[in-house]
N, C-alpha and C positions, 0 to 999 in steps of 0.2 A: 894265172888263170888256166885251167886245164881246157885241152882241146877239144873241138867238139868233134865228134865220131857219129858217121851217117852209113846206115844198109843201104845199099841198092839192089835190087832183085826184078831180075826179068830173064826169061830164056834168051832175046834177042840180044847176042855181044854188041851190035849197033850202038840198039837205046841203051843197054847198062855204058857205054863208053860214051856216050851225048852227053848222059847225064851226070856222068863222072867228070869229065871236060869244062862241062858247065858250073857244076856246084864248084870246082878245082881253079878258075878263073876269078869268081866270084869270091869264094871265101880261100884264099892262097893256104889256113893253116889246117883246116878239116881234113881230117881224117874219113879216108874214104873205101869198104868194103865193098865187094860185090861179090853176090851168088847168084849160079843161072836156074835156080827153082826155089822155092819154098820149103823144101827138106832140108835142100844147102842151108839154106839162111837161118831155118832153125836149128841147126848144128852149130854155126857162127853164135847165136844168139842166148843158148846155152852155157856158151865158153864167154864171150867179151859182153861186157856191156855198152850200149846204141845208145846217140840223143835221139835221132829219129828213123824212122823204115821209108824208103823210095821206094812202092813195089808193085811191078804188074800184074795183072789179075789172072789172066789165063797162061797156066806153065803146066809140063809136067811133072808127073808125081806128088808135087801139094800145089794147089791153087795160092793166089795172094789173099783171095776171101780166108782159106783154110787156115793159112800162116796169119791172119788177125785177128782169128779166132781163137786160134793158140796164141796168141798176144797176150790178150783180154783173158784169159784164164791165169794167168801168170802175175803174182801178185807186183812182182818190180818192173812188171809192161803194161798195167793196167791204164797207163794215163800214159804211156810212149808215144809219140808223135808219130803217126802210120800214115804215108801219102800213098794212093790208090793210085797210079798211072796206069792209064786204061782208056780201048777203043770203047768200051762199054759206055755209051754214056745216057744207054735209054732211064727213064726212072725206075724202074723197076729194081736193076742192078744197083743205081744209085742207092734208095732205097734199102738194099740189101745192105750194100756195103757199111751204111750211117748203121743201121740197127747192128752191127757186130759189132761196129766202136771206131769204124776210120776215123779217124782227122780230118783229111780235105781228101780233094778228087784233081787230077788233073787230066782231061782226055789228052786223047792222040788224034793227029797231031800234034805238037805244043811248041813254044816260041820257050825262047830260053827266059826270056822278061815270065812268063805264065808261070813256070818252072819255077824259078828263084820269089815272084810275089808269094807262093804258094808255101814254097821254106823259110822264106824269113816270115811270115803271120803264125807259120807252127813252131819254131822255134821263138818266137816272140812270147808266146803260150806259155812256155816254161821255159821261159827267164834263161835261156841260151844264145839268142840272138847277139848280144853283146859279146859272147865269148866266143861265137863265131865269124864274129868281124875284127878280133883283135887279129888275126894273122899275120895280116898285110893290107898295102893299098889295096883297095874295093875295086874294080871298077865295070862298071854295068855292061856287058854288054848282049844285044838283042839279036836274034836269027832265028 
């Protein structure tokens, strides 16, 4: 079973290392990138192939709207698993973000339980979930 491979993309080294920690605890065999903008990550994204994008919304130089945008034009990302982390969480943005093709939304704050229900349901999606739990023991843990 080949491993499952996750972008993370946020300016803040903090959140990109919460949630590299996180998903790293949860799933022991995932492979795990991060870029601190939306240009990085579509430089990364270019070269390797992702099961899913972790990405926040407001960066500079490409937004994570922008980088889902250029997803969703991309015939082998058109159905990629895109999670939006983000303070945005009025509707409007929400809104915004579904009509370019996200997957899910998780605001900020977030608990690492929010985090991980929010990856294994899009990784559930396209039949990854399973190859992301083969790693190692599982084991949940909440903060």
């Amino acid at each position: 079973m080949s491993k499952v491979s996750v972008l993370v993309v946020d300016d803040a080294p903090f959140i990109r290392d919460l949630v590299k920690k996180c998903l790293r605890n949860y799933f022991p065999g995932m492979v795990i990138e991060d870029a601190v903008n939306g240009r990085k990550a579509q430089t990364l994204m270019t070269k390797d192939v992702f099961d899913m994008v972790l990405c926040d919304w407001e960066m500079p130089e490409m937004s994570g709207l922008e980088l889902l945008t250029w997803c969703r034009q991309q015939d082998a990302m058109k159905t990629l698993p895109f999670i939006m982390v983000t303070s945005r969480g009025d509707k409007e943005n929400v809104v915004q973000a579904i009509h370019a093709g996200v997957s899910d939304y998780v605001g900020k704050p977030f608990t690492n339980e929010q985090l991980l229900t929010k990856v294994k349901k899009a990784l559930a999606r396209v039949g990854k979930l399973e190859a992301a739990m083969a790693g190692g023991p599982a084991r949940s843990s909440t903060g």
